[in-house]
MOPAC internal coordinates of N, CA, C and O (Angstrom, degrees):
PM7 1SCF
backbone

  N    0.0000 0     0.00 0     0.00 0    0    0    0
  C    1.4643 1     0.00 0     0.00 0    1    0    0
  C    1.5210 1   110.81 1     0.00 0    2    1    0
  O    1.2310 1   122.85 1   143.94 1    3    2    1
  N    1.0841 1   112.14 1   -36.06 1    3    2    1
  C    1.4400 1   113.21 1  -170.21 1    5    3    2
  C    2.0560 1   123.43 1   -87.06 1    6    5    3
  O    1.2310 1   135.48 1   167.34 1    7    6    5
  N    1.6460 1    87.66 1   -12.66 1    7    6    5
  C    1.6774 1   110.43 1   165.04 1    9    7    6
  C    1.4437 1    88.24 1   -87.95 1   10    9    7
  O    1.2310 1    90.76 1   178.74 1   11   10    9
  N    1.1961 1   166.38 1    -1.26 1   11   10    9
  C    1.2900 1   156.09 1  -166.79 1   13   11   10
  C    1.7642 1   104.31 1  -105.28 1   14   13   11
  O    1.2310 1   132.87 1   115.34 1   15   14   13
  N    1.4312 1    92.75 1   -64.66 1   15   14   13
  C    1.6299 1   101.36 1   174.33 1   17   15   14
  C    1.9906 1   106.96 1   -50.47 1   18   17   15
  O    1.2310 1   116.37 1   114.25 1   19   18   17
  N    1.1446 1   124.50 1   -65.75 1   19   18   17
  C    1.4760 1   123.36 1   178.85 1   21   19   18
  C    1.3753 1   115.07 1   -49.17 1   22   21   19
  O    1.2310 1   111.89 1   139.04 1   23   22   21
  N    1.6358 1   132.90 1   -40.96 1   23   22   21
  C    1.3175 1   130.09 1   161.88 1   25   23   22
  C    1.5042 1   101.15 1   -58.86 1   26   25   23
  O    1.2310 1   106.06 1   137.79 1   27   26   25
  N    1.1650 1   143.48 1   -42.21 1   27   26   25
  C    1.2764 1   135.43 1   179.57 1   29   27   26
  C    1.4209 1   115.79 1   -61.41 1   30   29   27
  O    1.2310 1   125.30 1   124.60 1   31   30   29
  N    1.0210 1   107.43 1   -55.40 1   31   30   29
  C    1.7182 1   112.53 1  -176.95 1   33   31   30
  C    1.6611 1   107.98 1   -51.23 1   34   33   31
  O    1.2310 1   123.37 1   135.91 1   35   34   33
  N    1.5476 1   111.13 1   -44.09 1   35   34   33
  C    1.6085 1   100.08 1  -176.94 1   37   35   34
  C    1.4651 1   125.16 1   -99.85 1   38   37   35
  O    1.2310 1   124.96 1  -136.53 1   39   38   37
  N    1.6829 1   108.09 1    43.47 1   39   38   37
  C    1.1044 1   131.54 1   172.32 1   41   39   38
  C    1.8564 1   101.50 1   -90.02 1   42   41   39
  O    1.2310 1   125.96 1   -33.44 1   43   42   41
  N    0.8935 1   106.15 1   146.56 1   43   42   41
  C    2.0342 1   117.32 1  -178.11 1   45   43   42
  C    1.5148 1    88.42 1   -62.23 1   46   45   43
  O    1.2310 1   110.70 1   -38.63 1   47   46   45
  N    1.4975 1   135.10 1   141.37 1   47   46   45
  C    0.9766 1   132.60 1   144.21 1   49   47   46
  C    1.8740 1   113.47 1   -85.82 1   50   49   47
  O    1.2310 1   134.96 1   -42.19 1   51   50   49
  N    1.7334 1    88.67 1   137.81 1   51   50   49
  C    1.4530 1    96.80 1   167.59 1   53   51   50
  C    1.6582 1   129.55 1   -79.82 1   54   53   51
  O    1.2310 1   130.12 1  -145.80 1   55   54   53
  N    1.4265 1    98.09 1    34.20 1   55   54   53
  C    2.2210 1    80.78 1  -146.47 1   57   55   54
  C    1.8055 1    78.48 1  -112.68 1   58   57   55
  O    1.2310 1   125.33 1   -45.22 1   59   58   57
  N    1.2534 1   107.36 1   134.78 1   59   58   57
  C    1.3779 1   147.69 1   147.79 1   61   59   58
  C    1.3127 1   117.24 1    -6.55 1   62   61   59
  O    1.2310 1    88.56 1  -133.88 1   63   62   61
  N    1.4065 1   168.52 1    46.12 1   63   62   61
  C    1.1774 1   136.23 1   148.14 1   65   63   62
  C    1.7056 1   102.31 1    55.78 1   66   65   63
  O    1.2310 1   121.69 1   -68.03 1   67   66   65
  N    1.8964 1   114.37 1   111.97 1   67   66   65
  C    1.2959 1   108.98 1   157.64 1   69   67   66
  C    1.5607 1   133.31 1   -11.67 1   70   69   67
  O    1.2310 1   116.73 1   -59.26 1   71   70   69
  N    1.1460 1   123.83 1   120.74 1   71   70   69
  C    1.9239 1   129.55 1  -178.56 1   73   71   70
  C    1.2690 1    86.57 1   -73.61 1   74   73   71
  O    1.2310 1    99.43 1   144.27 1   75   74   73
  N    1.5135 1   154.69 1   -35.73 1   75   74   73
  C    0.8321 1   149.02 1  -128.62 1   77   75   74
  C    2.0155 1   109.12 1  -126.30 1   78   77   75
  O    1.2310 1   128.16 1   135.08 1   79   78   77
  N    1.2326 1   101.89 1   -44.92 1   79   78   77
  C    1.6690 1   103.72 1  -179.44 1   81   79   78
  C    1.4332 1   104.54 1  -141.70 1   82   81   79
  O    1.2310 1   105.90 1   175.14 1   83   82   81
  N    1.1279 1   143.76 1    -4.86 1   83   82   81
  C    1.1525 1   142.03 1   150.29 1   85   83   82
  C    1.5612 1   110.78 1   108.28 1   86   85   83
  O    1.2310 1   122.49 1  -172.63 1   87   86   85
  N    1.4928 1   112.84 1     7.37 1   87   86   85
  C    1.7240 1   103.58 1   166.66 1   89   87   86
  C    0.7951 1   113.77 1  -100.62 1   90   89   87
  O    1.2310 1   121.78 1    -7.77 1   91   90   89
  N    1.6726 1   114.19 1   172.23 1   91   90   89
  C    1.3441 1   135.72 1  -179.04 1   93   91   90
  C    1.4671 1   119.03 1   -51.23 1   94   93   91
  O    1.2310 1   116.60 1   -45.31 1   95   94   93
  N    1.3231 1   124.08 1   134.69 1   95   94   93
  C    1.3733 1   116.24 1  -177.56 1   97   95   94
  C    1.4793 1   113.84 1   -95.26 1   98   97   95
  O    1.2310 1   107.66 1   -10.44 1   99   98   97
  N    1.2875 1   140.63 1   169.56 1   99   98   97
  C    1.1033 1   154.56 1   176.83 1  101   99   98
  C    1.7389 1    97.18 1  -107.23 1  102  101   99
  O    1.2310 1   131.19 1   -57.27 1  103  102  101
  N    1.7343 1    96.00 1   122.73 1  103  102  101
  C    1.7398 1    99.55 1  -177.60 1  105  103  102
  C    1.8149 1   100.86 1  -102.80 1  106  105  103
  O    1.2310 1   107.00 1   -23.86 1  107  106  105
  N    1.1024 1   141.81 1   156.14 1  107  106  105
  C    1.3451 1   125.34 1   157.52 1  109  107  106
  C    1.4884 1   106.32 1  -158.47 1  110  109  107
  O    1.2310 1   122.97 1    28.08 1  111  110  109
  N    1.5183 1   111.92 1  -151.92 1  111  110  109
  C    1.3447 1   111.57 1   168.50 1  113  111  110
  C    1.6492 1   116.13 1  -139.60 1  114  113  111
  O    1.2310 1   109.47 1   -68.75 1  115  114  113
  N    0.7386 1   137.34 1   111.25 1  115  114  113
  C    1.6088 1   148.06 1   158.44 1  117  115  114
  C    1.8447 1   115.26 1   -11.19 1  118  117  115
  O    1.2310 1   113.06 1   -46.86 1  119  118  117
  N    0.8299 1   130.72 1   133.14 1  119  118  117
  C    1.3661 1   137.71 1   160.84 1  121  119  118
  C    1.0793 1   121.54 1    -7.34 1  122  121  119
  O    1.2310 1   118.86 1   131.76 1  123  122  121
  N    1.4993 1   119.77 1   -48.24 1  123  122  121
  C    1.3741 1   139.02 1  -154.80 1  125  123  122
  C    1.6757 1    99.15 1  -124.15 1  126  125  123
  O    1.2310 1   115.27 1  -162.95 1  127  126  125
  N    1.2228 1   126.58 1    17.05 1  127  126  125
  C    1.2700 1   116.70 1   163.96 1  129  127  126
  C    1.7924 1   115.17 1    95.53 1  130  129  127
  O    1.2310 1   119.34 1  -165.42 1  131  130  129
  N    1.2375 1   118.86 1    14.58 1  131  130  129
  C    1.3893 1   130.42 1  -171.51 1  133  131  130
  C    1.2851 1    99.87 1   -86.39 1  134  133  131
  O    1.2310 1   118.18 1   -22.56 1  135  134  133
  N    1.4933 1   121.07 1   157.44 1  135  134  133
  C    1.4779 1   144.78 1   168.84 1  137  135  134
  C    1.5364 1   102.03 1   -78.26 1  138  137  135
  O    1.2310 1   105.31 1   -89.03 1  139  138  137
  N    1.2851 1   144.81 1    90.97 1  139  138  137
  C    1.6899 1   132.88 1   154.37 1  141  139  138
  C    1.4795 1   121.06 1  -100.40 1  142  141  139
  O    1.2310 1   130.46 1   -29.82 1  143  142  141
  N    1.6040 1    97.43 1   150.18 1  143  142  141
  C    1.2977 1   122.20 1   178.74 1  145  143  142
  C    1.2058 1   113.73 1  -136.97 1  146  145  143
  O    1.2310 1   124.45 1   -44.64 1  147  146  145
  N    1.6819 1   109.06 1   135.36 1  147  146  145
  C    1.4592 1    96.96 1  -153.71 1  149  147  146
  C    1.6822 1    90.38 1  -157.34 1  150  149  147
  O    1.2310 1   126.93 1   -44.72 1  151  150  149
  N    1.5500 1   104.27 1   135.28 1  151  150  149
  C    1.9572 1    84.08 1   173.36 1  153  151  150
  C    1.9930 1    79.84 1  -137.22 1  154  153  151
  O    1.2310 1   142.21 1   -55.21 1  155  154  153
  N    1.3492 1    74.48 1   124.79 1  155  154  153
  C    1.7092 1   109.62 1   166.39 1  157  155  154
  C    1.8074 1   120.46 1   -43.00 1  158  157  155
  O    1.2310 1   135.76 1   131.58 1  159  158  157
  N    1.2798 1    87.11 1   -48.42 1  159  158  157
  C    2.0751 1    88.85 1   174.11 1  161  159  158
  C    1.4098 1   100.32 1   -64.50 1  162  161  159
  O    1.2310 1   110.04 1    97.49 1  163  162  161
  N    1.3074 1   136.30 1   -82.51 1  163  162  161
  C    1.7184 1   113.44 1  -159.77 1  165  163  162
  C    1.5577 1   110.19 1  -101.57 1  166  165  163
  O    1.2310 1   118.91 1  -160.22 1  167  166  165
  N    1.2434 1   119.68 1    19.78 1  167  166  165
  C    1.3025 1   114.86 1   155.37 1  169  167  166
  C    1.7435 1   120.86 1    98.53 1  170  169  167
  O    1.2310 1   128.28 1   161.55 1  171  170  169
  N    1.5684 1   101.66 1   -18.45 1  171  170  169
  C    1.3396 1   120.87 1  -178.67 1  173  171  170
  C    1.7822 1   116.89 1   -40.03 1  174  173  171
  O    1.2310 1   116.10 1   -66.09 1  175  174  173
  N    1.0293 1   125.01 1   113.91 1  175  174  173
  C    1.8046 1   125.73 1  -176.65 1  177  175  174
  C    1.3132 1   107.13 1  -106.92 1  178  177  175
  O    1.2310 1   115.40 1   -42.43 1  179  178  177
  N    1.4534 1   126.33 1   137.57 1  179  178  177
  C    1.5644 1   120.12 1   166.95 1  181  179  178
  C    1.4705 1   102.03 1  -146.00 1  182  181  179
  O    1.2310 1   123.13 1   -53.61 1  183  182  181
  N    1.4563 1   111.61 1   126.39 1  183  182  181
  C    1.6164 1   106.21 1  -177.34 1  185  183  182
  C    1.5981 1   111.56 1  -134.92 1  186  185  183
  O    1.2310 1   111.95 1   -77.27 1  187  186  185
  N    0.7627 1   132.79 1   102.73 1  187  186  185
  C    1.7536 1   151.08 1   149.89 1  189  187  186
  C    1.4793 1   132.29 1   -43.88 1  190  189  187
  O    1.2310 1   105.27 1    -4.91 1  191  190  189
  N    1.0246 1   144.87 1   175.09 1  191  190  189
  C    1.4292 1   151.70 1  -178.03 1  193  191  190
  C    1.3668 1   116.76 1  -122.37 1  194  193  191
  O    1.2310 1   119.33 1   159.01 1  195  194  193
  N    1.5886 1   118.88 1   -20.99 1  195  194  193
  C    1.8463 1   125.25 1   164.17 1  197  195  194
  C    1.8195 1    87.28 1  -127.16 1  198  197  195
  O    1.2310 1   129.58 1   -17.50 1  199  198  197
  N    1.2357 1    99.13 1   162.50 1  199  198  197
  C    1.2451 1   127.00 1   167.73 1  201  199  198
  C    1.4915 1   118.29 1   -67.22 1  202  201  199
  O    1.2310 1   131.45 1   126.32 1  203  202  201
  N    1.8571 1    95.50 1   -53.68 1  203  202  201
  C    1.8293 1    69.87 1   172.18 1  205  203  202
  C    0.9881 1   147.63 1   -83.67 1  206  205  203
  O    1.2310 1   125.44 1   175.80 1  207  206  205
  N    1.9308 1   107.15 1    -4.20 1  207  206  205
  C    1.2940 1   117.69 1   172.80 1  209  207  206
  C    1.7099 1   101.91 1   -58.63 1  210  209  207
  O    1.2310 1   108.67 1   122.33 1  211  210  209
  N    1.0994 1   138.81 1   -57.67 1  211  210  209
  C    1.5257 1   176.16 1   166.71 1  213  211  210
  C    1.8781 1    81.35 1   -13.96 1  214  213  211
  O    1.2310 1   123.28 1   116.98 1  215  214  213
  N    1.5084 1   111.32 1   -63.02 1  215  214  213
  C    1.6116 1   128.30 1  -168.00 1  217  215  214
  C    1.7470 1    93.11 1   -60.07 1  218  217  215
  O    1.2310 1   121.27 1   117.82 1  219  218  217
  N    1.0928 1   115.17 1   -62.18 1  219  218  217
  C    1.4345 1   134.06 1  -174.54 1  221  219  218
  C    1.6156 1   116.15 1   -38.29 1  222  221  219
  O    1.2310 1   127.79 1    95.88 1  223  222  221
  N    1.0592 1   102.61 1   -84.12 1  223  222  221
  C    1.6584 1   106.67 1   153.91 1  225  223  222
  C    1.2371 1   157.14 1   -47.16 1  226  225  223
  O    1.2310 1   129.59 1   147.05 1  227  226  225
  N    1.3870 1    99.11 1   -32.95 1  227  226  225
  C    1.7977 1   113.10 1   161.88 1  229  227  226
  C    1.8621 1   104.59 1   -78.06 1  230  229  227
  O    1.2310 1   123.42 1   136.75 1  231  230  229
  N    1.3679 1   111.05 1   -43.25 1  231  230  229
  C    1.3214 1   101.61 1   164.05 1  233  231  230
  C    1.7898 1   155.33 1   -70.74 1  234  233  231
  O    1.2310 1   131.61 1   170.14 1  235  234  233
  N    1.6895 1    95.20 1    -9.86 1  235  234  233
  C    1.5587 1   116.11 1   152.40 1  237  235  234
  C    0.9152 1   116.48 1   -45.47 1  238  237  235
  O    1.2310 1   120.15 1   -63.50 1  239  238  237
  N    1.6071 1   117.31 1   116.50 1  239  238  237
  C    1.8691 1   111.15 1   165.41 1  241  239  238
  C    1.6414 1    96.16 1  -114.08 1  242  241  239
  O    1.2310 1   119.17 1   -11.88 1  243  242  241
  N    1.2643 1   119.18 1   168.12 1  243  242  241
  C    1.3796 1   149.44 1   166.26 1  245  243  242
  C    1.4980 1   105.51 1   -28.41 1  246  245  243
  O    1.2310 1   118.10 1   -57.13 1  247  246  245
  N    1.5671 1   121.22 1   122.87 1  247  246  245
  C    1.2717 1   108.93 1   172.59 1  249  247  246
  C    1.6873 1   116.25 1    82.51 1  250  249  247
  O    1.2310 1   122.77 1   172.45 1  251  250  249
  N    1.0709 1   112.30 1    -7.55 1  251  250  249
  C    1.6573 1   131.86 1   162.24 1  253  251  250
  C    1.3744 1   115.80 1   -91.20 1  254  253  251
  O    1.2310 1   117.63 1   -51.04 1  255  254  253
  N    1.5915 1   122.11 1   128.96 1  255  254  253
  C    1.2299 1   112.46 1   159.27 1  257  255  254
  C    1.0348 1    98.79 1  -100.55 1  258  257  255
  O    1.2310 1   123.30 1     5.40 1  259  258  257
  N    1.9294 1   111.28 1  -174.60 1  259  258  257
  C    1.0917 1   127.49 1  -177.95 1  261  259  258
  C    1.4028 1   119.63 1   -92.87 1  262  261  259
  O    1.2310 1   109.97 1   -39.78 1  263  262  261
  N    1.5270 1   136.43 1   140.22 1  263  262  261
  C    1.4431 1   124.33 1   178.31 1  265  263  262
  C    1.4944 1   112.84 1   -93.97 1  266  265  263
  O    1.2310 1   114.03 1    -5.67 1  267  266  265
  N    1.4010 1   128.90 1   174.33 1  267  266  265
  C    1.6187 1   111.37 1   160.56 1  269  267  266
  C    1.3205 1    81.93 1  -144.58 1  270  269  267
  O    1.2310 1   135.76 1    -9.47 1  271  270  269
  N    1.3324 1    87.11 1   170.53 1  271  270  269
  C    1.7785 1   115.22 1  -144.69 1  273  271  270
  C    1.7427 1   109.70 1  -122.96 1  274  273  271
  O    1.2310 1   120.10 1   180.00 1  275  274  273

């Protein structure tokens, strides 16, 4: 499990620039195996159960729908 999490971490993250203030977010994983996204300047948290849902949602802006694939 813990070779899983480190191959994960040095994967490129896809996630967007804050929806909210425009910095970089911090991607990781939770204790228990969760998808988080998190940017430190205004405090914003979003946490998921797959990554790309995790990718999906932090990357929605206003006036965007969603596609499926």
């Amino acid at each position: 499990m813990e070779k899983e999490l480190e191959e994960e971490s040095k994967k490129v993250s896809k996630l967007l620039p804050c929806p909210f203030c425009g910095e970089a977010p911090y991607e990781g994983r939770t204790e228990n195996g969760q998808y988080t996204a998190k940017c430190f300047n205004c405090g914003v948290v979003m946490t998921q159960d797959r990554k790309d849902k995790l990718e999906g949602h932090w990357n929605q802006r206003k006036g965007e729908t969603k596609t499926t694939e």
